[in-house]
C-alpha positions as CSV (number, residue, x, y, z in Angstrom):
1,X,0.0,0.0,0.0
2,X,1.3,3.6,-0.9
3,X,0.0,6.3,1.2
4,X,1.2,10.1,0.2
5,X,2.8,12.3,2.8
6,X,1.9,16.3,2.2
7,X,4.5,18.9,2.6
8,X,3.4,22.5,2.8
9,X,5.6,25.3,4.0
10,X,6.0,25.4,7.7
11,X,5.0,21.4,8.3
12,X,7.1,19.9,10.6
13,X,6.1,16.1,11.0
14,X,6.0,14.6,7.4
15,X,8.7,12.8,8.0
16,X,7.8,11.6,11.3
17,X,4.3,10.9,9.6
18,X,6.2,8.9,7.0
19,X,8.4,6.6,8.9
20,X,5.2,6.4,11.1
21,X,3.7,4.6,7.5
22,X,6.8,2.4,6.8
23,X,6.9,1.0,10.3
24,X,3.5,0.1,9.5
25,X,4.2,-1.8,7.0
26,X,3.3,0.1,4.0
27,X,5.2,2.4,1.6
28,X,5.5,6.1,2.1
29,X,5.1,8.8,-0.5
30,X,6.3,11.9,-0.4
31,X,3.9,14.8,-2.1
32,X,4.4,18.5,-2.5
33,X,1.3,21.0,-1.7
34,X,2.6,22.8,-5.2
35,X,1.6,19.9,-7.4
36,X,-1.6,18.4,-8.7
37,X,-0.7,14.9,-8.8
38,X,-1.1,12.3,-6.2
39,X,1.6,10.2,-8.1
40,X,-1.4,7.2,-7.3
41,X,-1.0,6.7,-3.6
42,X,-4.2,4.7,-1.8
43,X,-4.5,7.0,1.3
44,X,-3.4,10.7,2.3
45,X,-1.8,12.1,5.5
46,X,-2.0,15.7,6.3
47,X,0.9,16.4,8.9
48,X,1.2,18.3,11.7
49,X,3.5,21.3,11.7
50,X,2.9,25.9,11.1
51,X,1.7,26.0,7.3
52,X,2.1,29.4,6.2
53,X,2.9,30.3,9.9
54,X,-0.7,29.9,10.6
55,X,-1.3,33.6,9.1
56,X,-4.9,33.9,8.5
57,X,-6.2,30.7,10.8
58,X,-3.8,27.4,11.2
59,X,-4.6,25.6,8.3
60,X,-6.6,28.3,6.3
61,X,-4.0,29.0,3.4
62,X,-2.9,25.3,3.6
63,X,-6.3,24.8,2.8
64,X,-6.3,26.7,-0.6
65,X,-3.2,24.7,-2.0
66,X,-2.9,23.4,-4.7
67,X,-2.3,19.6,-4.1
68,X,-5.5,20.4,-2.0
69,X,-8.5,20.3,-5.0
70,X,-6.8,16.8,-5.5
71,X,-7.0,15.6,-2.0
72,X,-10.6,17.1,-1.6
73,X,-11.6,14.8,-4.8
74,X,-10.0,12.1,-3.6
75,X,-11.8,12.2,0.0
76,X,-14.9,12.9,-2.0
77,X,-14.3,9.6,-3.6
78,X,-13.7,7.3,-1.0
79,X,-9.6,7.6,-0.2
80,X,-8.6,7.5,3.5
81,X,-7.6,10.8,4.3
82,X,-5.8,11.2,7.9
83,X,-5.6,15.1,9.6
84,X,-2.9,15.5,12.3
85,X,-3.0,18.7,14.3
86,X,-2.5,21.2,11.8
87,X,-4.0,18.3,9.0
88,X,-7.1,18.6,11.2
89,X,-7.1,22.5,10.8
90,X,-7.2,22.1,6.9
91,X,-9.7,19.3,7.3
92,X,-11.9,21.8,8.7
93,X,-10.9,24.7,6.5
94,X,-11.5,22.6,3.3
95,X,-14.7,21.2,5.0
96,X,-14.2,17.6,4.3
97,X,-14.8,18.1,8.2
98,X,-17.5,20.1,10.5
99,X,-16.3,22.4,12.9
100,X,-13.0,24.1,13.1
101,X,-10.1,24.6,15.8
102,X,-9.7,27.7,17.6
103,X,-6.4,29.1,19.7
104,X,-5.9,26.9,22.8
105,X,-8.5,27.8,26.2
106,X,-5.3,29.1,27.7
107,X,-4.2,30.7,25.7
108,X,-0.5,29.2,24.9
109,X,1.4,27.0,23.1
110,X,0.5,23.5,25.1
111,X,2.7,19.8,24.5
112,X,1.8,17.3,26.4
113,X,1.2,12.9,27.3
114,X,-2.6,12.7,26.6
115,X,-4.3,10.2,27.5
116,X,-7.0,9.4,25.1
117,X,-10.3,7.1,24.8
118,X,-10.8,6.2,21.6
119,X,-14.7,5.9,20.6
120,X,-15.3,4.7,16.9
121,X,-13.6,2.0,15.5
122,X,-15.5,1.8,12.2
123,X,-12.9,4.0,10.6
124,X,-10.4,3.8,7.9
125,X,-7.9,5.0,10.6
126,X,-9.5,3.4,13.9
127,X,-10.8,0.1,13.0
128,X,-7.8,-1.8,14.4
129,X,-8.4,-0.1,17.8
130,X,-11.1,-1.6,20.0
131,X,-14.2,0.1,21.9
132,X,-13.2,2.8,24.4
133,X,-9.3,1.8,24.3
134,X,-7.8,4.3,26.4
135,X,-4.2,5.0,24.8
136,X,-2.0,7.3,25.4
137,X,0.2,9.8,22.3
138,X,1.8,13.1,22.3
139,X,0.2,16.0,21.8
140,X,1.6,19.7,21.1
141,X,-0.5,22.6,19.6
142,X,-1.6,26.3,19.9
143,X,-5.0,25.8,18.4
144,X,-6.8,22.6,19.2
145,X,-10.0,23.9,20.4
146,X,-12.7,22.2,18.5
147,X,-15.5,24.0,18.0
148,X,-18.8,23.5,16.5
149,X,-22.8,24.5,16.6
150,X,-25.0,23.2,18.6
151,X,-26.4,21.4,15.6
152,X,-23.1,20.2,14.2
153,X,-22.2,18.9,17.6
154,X,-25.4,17.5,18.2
155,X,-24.8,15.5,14.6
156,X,-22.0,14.8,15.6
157,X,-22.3,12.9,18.8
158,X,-25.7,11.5,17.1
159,X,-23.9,9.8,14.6
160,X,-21.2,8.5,16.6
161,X,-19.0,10.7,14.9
162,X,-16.3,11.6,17.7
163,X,-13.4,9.4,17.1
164,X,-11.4,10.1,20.5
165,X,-11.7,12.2,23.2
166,X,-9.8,13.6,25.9
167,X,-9.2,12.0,29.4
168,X,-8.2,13.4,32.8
169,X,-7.7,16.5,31.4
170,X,-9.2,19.0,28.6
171,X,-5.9,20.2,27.1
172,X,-7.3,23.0,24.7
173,X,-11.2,23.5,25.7
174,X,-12.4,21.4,23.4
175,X,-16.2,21.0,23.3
176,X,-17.2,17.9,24.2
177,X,-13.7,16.8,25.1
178,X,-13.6,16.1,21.4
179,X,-9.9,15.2,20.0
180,X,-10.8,14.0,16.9
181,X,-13.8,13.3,14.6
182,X,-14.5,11.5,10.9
183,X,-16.4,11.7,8.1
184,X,-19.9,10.4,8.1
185,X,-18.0,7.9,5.6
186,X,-15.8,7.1,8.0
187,X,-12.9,7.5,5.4
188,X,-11.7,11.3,6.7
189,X,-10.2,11.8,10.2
190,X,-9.0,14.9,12.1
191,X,-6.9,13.7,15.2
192,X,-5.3,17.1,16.8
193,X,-2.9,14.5,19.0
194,X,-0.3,13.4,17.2
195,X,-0.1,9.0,16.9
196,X,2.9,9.3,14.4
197,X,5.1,10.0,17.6
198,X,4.1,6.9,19.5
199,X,4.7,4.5,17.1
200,X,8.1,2.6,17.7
201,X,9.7,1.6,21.3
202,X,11.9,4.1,22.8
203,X,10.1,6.9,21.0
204,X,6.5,7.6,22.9
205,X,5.0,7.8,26.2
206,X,4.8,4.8,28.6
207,X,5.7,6.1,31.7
208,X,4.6,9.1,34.1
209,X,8.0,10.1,34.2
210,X,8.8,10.7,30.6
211,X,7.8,10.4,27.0
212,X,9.2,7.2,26.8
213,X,9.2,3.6,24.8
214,X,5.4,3.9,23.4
215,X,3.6,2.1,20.2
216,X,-0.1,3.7,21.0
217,X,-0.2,5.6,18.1
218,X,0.7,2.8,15.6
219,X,-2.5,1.3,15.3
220,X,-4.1,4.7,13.3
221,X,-1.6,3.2,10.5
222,X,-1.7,-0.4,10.4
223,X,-5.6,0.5,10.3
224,X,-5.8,2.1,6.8
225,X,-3.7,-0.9,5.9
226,X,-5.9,-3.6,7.1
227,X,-8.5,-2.3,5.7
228,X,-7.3,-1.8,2.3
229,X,-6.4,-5.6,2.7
230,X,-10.2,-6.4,3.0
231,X,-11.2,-4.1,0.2
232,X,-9.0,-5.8,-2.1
């Protein structure tokens, strides 16, 4: 399986995001938010990271990119598209996803073990995570507060829409706790955490101590890929 990588200006974890994909077991492509061509990967990540230094709204110039008309069609279609932290942003921003993210209840820049219960597994990304796993992946951002209308959230929650949600603590005021959501398709998912740095020992939380020797986040990854498996 080939799933393309995204680089805009300002993104910092498409590489992370691709060795995330290889130590998954599939191939990683690397795609530039210039071009128009998705060189024919299967699935899309949108990385975390400052596109455009977030001028405007984090994630609202991203949005507007190029390489973006191809991912919206793609999405459209059926392709598994993944949103991490700033990805999520231009989810939102490109509405392949309701609501948006607003600066941090805080107020500041805020990085951080969360623990996380993760709440639909009938995702392209989520599926090879069972009901109300609680797991447990970095997460660093200035504007992860999800918002939404009553109505949208109301849809939302209806439709079992909320993919994970915060424990112990609500990093960012997030309605809802919400830290990530999907698609009603269930092939689009905004996760403001970021699983691509808890996917190998040695290199993600496991302790209380430190961010240490964690594999939580690999699961979003070999999902996509299972699942392509059993739509061959």
């Amino acid at each position: 399986m080939r799933i393309g990588v995204v680089t805009f200006p300002g993104s910092l974890d498409d590489r992370d995001a691709q060795r995330a994909i290889r130590l998954a077991g599939a191939t990683p492509v690397a795609l530039w938010h210039g071009e128009h061509d998705l060189h024919g990967v299967d699935a899309l990540v949108l990385p975390g990271g400052f596109s455009y230094g977030d001028y405007l709204r984090a994630g609202a110039i991203a949005s507007l990119s190029p390489i973006m008309a191809e991912v919206i069609d793609a999405a459209n279609k059926g392709m598994p598209v993944l949103g991490i932290c700033n990805g999520f942003q231009m989810l939102t921003e490109a509405h392949l996803l309701e609501g948006g993210l607003i600066r941090n209840e805080a107020g500041a820049f805020i990085c951080r073990d969360q623990r996380l219960r993760i709440e639909n597994t009938d995702t392209a990304w989520t599926n090879g995570f069972t009901a109300d796993q609680e797991i447990t992946i970095p997460l660093k951002n200035g504007e992860g507060g999800f918002i939404a209308s009553e109505d949208t959230l109301a849809r939302l929650e209806g439709e079992g829409r909320v993919i994970a949600r915060y424990l112990d603590v609500n990093p960012n005021g997030s309605l809802n706790e919400i830290a990530g959501i999907t698609n009603a398709r269930g092939n689009v998912v905004g996760l403001m955490p970021h699983p691509e740095h808890a996917v190998e020992p040695g290199f993600g939380p496991d302790t209380v101590a430190a961010m240490r020797s964690g594999v939580d986040g690999l699961a979003f990854f070999t999902s996509v890929i299972e699942r392509s498996l059993v739509n061959a």
